[in-house]
Structures are given as structure tokens and as C-alpha cells.
N, C-alpha and C positions, 0 to 999 in steps of 0.2 A: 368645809367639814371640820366638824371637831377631832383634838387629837385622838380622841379612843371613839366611841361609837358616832355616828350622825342622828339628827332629832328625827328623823323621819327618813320611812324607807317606801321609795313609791310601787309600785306594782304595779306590773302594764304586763298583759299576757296578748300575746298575740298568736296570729296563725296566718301566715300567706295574703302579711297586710305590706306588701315592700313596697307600695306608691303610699300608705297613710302612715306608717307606722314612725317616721323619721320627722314628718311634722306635731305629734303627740310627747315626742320625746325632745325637740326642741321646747315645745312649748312648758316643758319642766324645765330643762334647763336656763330656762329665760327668764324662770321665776325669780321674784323680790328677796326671796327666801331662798337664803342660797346650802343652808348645812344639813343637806342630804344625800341618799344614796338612788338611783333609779335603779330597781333589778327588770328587766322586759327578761322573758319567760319567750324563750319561741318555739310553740307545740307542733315539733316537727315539720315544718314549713316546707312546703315542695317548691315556692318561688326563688325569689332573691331577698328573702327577710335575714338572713342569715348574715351578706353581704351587707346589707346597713345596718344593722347592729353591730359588726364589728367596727366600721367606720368612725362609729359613734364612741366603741368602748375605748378608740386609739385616741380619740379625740378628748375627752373627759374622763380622770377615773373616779367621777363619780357612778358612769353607766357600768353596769352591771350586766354582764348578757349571757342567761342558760340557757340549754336546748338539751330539749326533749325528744329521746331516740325514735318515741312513738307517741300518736298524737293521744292527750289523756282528755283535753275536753278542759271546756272553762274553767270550770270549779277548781280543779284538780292542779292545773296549770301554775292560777292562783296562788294554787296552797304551796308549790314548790318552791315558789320566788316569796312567799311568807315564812317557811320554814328556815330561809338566809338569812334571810333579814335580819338586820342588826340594831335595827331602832324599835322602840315598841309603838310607835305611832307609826302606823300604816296607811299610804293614802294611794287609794286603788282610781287606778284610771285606763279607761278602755284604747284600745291603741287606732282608736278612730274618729277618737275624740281628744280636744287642745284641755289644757288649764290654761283658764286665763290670771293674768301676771300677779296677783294676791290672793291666789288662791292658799298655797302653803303659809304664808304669814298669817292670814285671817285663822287657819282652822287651827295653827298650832299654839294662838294666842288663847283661843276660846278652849281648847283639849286641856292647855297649863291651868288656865282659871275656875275651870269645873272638872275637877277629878275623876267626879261622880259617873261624869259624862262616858259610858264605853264606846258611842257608834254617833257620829259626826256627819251629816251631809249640807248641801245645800241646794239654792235653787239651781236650777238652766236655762242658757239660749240652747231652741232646740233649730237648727238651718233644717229647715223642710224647705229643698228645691230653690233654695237661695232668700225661702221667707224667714226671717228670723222672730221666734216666738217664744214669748217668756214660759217657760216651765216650772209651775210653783206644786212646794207640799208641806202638810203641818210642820209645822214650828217647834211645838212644846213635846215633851216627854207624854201627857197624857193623850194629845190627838192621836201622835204618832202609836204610840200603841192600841191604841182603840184599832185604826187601819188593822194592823200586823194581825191582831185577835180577831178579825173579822173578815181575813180571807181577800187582802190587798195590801201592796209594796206600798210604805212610804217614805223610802228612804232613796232616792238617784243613786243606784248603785254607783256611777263610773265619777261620783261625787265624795264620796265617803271616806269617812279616816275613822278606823278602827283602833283600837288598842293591841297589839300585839297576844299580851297576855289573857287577853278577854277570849278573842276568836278562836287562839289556840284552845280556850277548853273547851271546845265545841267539835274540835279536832279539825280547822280549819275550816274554808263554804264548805257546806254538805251540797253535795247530789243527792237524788233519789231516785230510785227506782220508777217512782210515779211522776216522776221529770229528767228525766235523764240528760236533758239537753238545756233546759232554759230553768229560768224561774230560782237557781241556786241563791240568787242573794235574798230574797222573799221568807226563803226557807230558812237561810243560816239564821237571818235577823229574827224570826220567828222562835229559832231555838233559845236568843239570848234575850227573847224577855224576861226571862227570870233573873239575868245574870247580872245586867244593869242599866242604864236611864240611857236614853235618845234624845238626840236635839238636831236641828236643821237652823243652818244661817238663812237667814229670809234676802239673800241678794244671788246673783247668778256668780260660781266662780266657776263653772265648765261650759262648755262648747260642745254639744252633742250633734252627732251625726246623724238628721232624723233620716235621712234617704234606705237606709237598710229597716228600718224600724217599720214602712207600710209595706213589705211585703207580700204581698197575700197570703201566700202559702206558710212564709213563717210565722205571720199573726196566726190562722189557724194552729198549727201547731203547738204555738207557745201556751194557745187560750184551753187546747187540749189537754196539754199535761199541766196545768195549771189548776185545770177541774180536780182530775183526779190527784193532785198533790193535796189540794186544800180538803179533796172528801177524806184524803185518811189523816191529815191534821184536825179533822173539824171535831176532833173527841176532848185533844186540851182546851178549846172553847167554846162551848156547844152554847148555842140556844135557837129559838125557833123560827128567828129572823131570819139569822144566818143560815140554817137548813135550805128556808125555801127558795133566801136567793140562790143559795149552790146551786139545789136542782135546776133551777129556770136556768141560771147563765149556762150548766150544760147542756140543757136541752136546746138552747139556743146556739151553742157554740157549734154541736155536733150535727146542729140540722141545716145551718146556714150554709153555704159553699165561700170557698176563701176568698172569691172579691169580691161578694158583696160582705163580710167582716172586714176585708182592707178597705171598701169605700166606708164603713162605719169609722173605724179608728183613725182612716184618714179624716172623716168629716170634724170628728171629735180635735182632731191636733187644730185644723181649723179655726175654731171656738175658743182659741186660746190668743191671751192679749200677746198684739207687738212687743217688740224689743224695743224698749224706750230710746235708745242710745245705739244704733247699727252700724252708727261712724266708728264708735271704741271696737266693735267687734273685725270692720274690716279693716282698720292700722294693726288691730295686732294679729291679724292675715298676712297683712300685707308685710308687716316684719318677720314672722314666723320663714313665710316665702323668701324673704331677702336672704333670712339664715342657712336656709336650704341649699340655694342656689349658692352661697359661698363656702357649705361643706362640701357638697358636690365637687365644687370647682378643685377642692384643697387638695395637695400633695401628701399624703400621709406617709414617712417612712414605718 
């Protein structure tokens, strides 16, 4: 870390993740890139998240660790550990999912080289049940926007490096009312199309946890407040495409029952190519693990 601020401040919010949460947070600390801060956010946690996050803050001061009296909910959580933050490159990551080891070097070489650039992602391995499958999305500033105006994410939230000073004018993720639970990054991203240009690295640098993702109940739900987020966005970009797909997918979303949409969306992660390379992905398991078991072991005064 540099002497006055660090180049990046990572964001990991979590809630009653005490067996995932400490393998997310090695896996920053093990990064290429070493001059930053991690703040993890724990939205009042009723397990033992509490107890590995301090483990971790004794160990490194680069980790950062607040806690929330009462639980606020993703978005919100987010915004607490973004309001710290001391870097203006912000690189948000879910506390159930790894960076893998270039990920902070790659995003913060590409953020220094296009200014322009406000909102950063990249591809993913997504481990569906130990399948490892490549998770791709546009590239360019204009596809990615076409998505976002037409009522679909394209940006791997748990992938993304934000600008600091960009998100804050938006007054952090938004929640909504008509999502109250899910779908906040879709949303925020959606507010700063105005604000400035998107890009996506076209190589994988996170590890997604697809196993919570087929859900049944929570695909349902997500694909519900999804509906209704997008029908009262659908007036900044209206046209007649996009109307009738809204209506059909909710028509479809609200008449299906949740597994057969979780057999959909499963079938759909399916259809998606292998992970070229599944050796890289299980060594840097396999040391993530080693790390573990030797902080575990450690005597911390």
C-alpha cells in the first residue's frame, strides 16, 4: 500500500458466509497486485462471520472489517464499505466467489489507460456442481449498452471495478422498490448510462459460485422483481421490441412454477462452453486452501 491512499479498494459485503467468506478474502489477498485496501461489510451476520473477519483484520492491515447493527440488504451494505473507501477504483466482489491472481493488475492497468472508461468487468468460470464453464458478455461500450437499454445485465457484477466518484453520483447501487432484493447492479448500471462508457476484459478473472444461482425459488423471484423493475424503467427506453418482449417474459415468468424456470436456467448455464484450462482453476483452489488451513492453524495475539 502506498503512503497516503491505496489504488483500489475492494468491496465484499457479506452476510452469514463464515465457511465462504475467508476463502474470497484470501483470494484478494493473494492477488499480483498488491496496493490495496479490502473493506468486507458484514450485514449483521448471526453466524461466525464476525470471528473471521477479525482473524483476518489481525492478520493484514490491509483488511478492513465493518459491521452492520442491522441487516440493510446488498445494495446498501455495498454502499457502506464504498462510502470508506479510500481509493476511487472500486473492485466489488461477492464473498462467495475467488479473484483469480491478475485480476486487480489487469483491471487497474486498463481503468489507468481509458479514463473514459467509468464501469469495468470481465468474463467468468462459473463451478456449476464442480462443472467449470466459461461465462462470457459484450465487450465494447456500444453492445454493453444496447443490453442495459433493453432490459438485461451486462456487466458480472461480482467482476466489476467502478470509479468511485462515478457511483457516488448516483448515490451509490440503488435498490428499488420494484426489486427490493435482487437485480441492484442492472439497475445502478442502468442509471449511469448517461454518466459514462463500459468496457468488459474478454478473459475470465473471477470464480463464481454457480451452485446458489439455480435455485428455484430464488430464480423465480429474482425473474419477478426483474419484471416489474424493467416495466417502470421501460419509459427511459421505450420502443416496441422491447414492450412486447417485457410482457411475454412476464407472462412467462409469472405463470411458470420455480422448477421448471430453475430447470430452464439450469438447462441454459448448460449450453455454455467449458473452461479451457480447469487445471489453473483447481491450483489456485488448491492454494487458496493451503492459505486457509495455515491461517486457521495461526496463533494470533
Amino acid at each position: 500500500m502506498s503512503a497516503s491512499f491505496p489504488s483500489v479498494s475492494v468491496i465484499i459485503a457479506t452476510r452469514n458466509s463464515a465457511n465462504k467468506v475467508g476463502w474470497a478474502i484470501i483470494s484478494v489477498l493473494e492477488q499480483s497486485f498488491s496496493d490495496f485496501e479490502a473493506i468486507i461489510v458484514n450485514d449483521a451476520s448471526t453466524d461466525e462471520t464476525a470471528e473471521v473477519l477479525e482473524k483476518f483484520r489481525r492478520l493484514d492491515p490491509r483488511i478492513i472489517a465493518l459491521t452492520n447493527d442491522v441487516c440493510l440488504g446488498r445494495a446498501e451494505a455495498r454502499n457502506v464499505g464504498i462510502r470508506y473507501a479510500h481509493a476511487d477504483l472500486l473492485a466489488i466482489l461477492d464473498s462467495d466467489d475467488l479473484m483469480l491472481p491478475t485480476r486487480l493488475s489487469r483491471q487497474v492497468e486498463f481503468m489507468r489507460q481509458y479514463p473514459s472508461v467509468g464501469v469495468l468487468g470481465s468474463w467468468a468460470v462459473y463451478d456449476l456442481n464442480s462443472k467449470l464453464l466459461l461465462g462470457t458478455t459484450p465487450t465494447g461500450d456500444a453492445a454493453i449498452r444496447h443490453k442495459l437499454q433493453n432490459g438485461s445485465n451486462a456487466i458480472i457484477n461480482a467482476s466489476s471495478m467502478i470509479r468511485k466518484s462515478l457511483i457516488l453520483s448516483v448515490g451509490g447501487y440503488k435498490s428499488s422498490k420494484y426489486s427490493p432484493t435482487y437485480n441492484e447492479d442492472y439497475y445502478t448500471f442502468s442509471c449511469l448510462l448517461s454518466k459514462t462508457q463500459f468496457a468488459v476484459l474478454a478473459e475470465p478473472l473471477i470464480v463464481v459460485c454457480a451452485q446458489g444461482l439455480i435455485k428455484p425459488e430464488r430464480i423465480k423471484s429474482k425473474l419477478i422483481e426483474m419484471a416489474r423493475l424493467e416495466r417502470n424503467l421501460f419509459g427511459n427506453y421505450p420502443s416496441i421490441r422491447r414492450l412486447i418482449r417485457l410482457v411475454m417474459r412476464e407472462a412467462i415468468v409469472r405463470s411458470l412454477p420455480a422448477w421448471v424456470l430453475g430447470a430452464l436456467f439450469y438447462g441454459r448455464l448448460r449450453t455454455w462452453p467449458e473452461y479451457s484450462s480447469p487445471e489453473s482453476i483447481s491450483a489456485w483452489r488448491n492454494h487458496i486452501g493451503q492459505k486457509w488451513l495455515e491461517i486457521n492453524a495461526a496463533k494470533l495475539n
